[in-house]
C-alpha positions in Angstrom: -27.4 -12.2 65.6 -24.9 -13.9 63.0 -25.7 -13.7 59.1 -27.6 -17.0 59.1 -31.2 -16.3 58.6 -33.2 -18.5 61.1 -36.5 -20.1 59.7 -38.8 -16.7 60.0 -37.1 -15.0 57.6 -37.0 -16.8 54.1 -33.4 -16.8 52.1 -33.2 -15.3 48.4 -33.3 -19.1 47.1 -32.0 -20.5 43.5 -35.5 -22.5 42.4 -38.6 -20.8 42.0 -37.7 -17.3 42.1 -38.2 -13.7 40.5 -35.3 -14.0 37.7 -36.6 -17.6 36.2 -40.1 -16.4 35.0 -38.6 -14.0 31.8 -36.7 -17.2 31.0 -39.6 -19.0 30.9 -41.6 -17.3 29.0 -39.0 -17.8 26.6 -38.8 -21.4 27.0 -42.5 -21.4 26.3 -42.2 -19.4 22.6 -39.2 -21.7 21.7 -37.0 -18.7 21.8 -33.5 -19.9 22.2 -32.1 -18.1 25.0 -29.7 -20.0 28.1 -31.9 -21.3 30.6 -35.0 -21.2 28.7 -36.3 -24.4 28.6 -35.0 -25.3 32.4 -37.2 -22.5 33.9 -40.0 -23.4 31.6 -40.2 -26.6 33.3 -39.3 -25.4 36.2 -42.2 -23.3 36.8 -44.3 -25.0 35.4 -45.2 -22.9 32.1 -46.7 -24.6 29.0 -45.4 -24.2 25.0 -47.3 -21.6 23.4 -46.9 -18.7 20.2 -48.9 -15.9 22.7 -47.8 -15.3 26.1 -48.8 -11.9 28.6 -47.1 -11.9 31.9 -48.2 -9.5 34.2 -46.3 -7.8 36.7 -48.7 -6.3 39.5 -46.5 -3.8 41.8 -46.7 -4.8 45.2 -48.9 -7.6 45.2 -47.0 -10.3 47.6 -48.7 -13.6 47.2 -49.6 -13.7 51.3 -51.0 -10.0 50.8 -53.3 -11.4 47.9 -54.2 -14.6 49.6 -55.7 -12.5 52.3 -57.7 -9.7 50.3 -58.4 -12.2 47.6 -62.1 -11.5 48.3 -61.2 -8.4 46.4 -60.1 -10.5 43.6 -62.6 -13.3 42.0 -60.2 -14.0 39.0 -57.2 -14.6 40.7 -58.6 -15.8 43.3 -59.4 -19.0 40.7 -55.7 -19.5 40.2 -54.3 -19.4 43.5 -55.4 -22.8 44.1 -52.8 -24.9 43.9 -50.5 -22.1 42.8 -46.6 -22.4 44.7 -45.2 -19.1 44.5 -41.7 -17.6 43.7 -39.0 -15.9 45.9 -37.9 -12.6 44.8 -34.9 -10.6 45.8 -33.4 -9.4 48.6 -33.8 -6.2 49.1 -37.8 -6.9 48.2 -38.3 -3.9 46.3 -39.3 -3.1 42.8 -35.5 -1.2 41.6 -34.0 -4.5 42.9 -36.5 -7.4 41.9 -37.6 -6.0 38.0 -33.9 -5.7 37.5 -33.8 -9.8 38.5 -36.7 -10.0 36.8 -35.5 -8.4 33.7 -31.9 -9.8 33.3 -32.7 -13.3 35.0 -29.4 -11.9 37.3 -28.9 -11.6 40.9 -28.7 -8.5 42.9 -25.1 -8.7 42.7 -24.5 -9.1 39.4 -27.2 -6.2 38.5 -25.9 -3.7 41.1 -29.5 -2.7 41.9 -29.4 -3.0 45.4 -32.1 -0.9 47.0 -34.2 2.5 46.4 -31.6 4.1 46.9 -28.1 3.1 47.3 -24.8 4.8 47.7 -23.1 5.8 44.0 -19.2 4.7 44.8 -18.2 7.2 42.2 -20.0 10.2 43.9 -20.4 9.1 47.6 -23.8 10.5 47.2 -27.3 8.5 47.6 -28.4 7.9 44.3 -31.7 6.7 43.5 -32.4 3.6 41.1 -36.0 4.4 40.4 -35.8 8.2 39.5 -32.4 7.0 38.3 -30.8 10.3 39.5 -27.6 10.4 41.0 -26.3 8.0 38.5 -24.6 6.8 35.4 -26.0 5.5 32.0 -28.4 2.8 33.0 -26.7 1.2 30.3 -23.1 1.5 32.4 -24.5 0.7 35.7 -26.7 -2.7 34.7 -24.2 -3.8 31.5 -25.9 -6.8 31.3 -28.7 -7.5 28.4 -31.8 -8.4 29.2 -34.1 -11.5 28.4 -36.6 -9.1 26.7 -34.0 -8.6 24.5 -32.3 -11.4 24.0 -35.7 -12.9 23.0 -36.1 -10.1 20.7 -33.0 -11.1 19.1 -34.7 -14.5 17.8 -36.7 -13.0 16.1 -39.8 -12.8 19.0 -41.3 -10.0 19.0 -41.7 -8.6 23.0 -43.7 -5.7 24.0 -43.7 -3.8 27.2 -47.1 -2.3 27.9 -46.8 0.7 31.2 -47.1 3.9 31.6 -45.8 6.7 29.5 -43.1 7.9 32.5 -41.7 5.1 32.3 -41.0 4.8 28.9 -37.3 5.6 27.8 -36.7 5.6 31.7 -33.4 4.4 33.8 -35.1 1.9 35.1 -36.7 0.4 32.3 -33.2 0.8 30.1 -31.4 -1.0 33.1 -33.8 -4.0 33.7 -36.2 -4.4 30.3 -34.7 -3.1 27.6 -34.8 -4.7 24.2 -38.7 -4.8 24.1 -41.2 -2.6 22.0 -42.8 0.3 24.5 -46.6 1.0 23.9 -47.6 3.4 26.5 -50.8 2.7 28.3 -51.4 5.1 31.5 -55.4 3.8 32.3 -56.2 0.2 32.9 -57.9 0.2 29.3 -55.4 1.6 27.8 -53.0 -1.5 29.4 -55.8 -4.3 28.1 -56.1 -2.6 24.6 -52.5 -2.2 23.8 -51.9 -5.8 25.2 -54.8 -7.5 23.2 -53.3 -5.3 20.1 -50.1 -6.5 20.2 -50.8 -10.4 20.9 -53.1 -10.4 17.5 -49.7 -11.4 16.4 -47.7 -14.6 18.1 -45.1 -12.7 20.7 -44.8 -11.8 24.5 -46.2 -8.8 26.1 -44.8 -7.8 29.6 -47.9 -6.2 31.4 -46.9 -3.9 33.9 -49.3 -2.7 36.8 -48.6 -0.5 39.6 -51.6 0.8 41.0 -51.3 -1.6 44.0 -48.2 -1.0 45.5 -48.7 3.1 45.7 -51.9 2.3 47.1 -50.6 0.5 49.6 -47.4 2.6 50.6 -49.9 5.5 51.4 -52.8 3.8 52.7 -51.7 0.3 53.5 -52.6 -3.0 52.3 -54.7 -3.8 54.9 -56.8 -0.9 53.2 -60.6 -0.6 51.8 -58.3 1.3 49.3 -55.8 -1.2 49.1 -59.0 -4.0 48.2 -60.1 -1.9 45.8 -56.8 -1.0 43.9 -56.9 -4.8 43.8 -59.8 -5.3 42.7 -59.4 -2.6 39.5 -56.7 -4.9 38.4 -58.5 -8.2 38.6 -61.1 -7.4 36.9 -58.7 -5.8 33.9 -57.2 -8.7 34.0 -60.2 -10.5 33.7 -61.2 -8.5 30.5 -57.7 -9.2 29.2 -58.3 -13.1 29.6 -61.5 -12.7 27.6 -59.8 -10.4 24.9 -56.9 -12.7 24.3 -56.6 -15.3 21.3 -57.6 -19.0 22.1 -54.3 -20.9 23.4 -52.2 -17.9 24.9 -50.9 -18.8 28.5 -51.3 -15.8 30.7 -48.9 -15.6 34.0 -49.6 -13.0 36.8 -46.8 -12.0 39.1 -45.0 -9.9 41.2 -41.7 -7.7 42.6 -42.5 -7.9 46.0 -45.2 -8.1 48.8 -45.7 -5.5 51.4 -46.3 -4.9 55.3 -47.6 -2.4 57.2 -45.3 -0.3 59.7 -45.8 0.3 63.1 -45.1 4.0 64.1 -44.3 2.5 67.7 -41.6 0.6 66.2 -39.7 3.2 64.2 -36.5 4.0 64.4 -34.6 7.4 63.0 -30.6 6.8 62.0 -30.1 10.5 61.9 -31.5 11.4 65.5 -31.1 7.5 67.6 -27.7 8.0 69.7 -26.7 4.5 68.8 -27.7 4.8 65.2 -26.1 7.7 64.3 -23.0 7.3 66.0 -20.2 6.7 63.2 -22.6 6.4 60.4 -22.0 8.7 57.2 -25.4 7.8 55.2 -27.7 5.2 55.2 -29.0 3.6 51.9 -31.7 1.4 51.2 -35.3 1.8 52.2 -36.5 1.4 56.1 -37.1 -2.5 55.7 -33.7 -3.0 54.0 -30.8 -0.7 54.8 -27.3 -0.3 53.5 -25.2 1.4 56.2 -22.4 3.6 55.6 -20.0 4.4 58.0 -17.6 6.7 58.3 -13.7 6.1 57.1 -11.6 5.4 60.5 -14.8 3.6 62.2 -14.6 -0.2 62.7 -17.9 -1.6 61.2 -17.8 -4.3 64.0 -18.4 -1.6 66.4 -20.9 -0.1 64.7 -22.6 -3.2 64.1 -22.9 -3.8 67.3 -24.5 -0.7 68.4 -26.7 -1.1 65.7 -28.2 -4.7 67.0 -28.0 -3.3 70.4 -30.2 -0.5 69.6 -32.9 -2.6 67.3 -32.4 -6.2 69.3 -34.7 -8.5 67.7 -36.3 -6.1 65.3 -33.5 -6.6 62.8 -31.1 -8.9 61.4 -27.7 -6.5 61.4 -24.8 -8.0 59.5 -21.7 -7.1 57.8 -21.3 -6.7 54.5 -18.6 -9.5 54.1 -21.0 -11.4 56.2 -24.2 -10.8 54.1 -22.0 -11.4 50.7 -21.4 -14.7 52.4 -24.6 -16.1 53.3 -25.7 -15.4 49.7 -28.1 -12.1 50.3 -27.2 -10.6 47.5 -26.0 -13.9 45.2 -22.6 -13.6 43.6 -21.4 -10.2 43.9 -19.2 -9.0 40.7 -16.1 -6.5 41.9 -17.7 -3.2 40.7 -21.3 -4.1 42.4 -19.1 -4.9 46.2 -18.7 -1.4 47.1 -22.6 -0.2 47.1 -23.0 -3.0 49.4 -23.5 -1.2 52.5 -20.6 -1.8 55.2 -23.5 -3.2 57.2 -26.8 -4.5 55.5 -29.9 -4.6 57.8 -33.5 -6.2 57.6 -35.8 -5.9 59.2 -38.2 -7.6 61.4 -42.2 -8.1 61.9 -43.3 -4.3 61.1 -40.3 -1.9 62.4 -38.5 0.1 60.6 -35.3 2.5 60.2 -35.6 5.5 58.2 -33.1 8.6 58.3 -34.5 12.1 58.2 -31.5 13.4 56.6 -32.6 12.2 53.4 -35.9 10.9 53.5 -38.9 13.3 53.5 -41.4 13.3 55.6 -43.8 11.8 53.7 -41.6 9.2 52.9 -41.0 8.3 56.3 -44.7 8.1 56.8 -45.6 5.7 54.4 -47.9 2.9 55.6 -47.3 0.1 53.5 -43.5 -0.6 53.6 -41.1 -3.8 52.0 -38.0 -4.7 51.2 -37.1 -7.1 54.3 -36.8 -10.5 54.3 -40.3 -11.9 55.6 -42.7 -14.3 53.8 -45.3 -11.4 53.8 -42.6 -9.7 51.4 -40.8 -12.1 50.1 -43.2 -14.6 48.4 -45.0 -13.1 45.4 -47.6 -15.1 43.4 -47.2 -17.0 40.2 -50.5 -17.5 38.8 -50.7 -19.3 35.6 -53.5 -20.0 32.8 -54.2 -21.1 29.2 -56.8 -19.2 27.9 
């Protein structure tokens, strides 16, 4: 197949997507930060002094649409809801650092779970953030947390203690006040605490997503992961001062694989053939190969072996049809010589670097389906 993405697979889009809702927010407390006020409108977000927006790991808008039996309060704003696009790859490193900076992929460099360090020639990994530089060196690019900090708005980040101080959250959300919060009361208390005052609160939940990598989101565990977080959320609503607009979103959705339809790059004959490392996650691969092997040949191979379970591309190609969005010099080389997505539920993992409980997760995303692609925007004035 050529790099253009036919109409089942839904292209990282310029509108309504992941990187317009921190800039938003903004536009909705007046702060004056460059695109504030277009995304504002553009998504729809009324003027107010209090504003939460809530980040729930994992939950893809078509993923809560179906289980939203699980989910009586957000069920009651997915009516009429439109929701955004995130990022391509579909995966939490990748679409909180677009969600954070308001940048592309290619501008961010955060293009994967893993990708390959240029410096190193190693996999490094942008969510442990080990294998890597400063976060601050990698990602140079301020956030919109602070940058709306810096008129004076105050911004908290309410998560779990791990993640405070950590490379991901330096690369994507720095600027903001950290409260740590590991247990869903913890999350409602320090939120309600900290918009006593007028602000923004970035509400970060991730119960759902590991939930569904290990069990799947089709999953009576999966339902009820959901259904913790709605009703949080719920309390939250209740807790919060008269006129503060609450928004509900996510990185990504989520599918789950099908063993039959698994590939492994370090055993496949076609796969493996002229391939140094794969990158990436098994939805969304960045393909390495090695120096003296034409890529065109690989890439062939490559669709050969997965035929319509995969989109397989070059990297000039994929830079070209705008996967990644503009691609800054230093960001061009952890592109992967050939970038791969993947189709209905398959997947390619490698067992050379991936354990294997990795490779057995259920609940997999990063490809370029409307199942992991669309993520809800769910917005209310409370």
């Amino acid at each position: 197949m050529s790099g253009q993405l036919d109409e089942s697979l839904v292209r990282p889009g310029e509108g309504r997507w992941v990187g317009r809702a921190l800039p938003a927010v903004a536009g909705a407390v007046g702060a004056d930060v460059a695109d504030a006020e277009d995304a504002r409108q553009a998504l729809g977000l009324p003027r107010a002094d209090r504003v939460c927006i809530a980040l729930v790991d994992g939950l893809g808008h078509a993923n809560l649409a179906e289980r939203a039996g699980h989910a009586p309060f957000l069920r009651g704003l997915l009516g009429g809801s439109a929701p955004l696009v995130t990022t391509f790859p579909s995966t939490t490193a990748t679409a909180i650092a677009s969600f954070g900076t308001g940048l592309r992929p290619g501008e961010t460099g955060m293009l994967g779970y893993t990708v390959r360090n240029p410096a190193t020639g190693r996999i490094a990994n942008l969510v442990s953030w080990t294998g890597l530089p400063e976060p601050e060196q990698w990602q140079p690019a301020p956030s919109v947390t602070q940058r709306i900090a810096q008129t004076g708005v105050p911004v908290t980040s309410v998560g779990p203690a791990r993640f405070e101080g950590s490379g991901l959250t330096r690369a994507a959300m720095r600027g903001a006040t950290y409260r740590a919060a590991d247990t869903p009361d913890e999350r409602v208390d320090a939120t309600a605490a900290a918009l006593r005052r007028p602000g923004v609160v970035y509400l970060y939940w991730g119960e759902v997503d590991k939930t569904g990598h290990h069990d799947g989101w089709g999953s009576w565990q999966w339902g009820d992961a959901l259904g913790t977080v709605d009703a949080h959320l719920r309390t939250l609503a209740r807790r919060l001062p008269r006129g503060t607009v609450l928004a509900v979103t996510a990185d990504h959705g989520m599918v789950d694989a099908d063993p039959a339809q698994r590939w492994d790059a370090a055993t496949d004959p076609l796969l493996s053939r002229d391939v140094e490392l794969t990158a990436g996650e098994p939805r969304a691969l960045h393909v390495h190969v090695r120096a003296g092997a034409d890529p065109l040949v690989v890439r062939e191979r490559w669709r050969e072996a997965l035929g319509e379970h995969a989109v397989v591309v070059t990297r000039d190609e994929a830079v070209a049809d705008g996967w990644f969005g503009p691609v800054r010099d230093g960001v061009l080389p952890v592109v992967g010589d050939l970038v791969v997505a993947m189709r209905g539920r398959a997947t390619v993992v490698d067992s050379r670097s991936q354990t294997a409980a990795a490779i057995g997760l259920v609940g997999v995303h990063g490809s370029l389906t409307p199942t992991e692609m669309y993520v809800p925007w769910l917005v209310t004035v409370l």
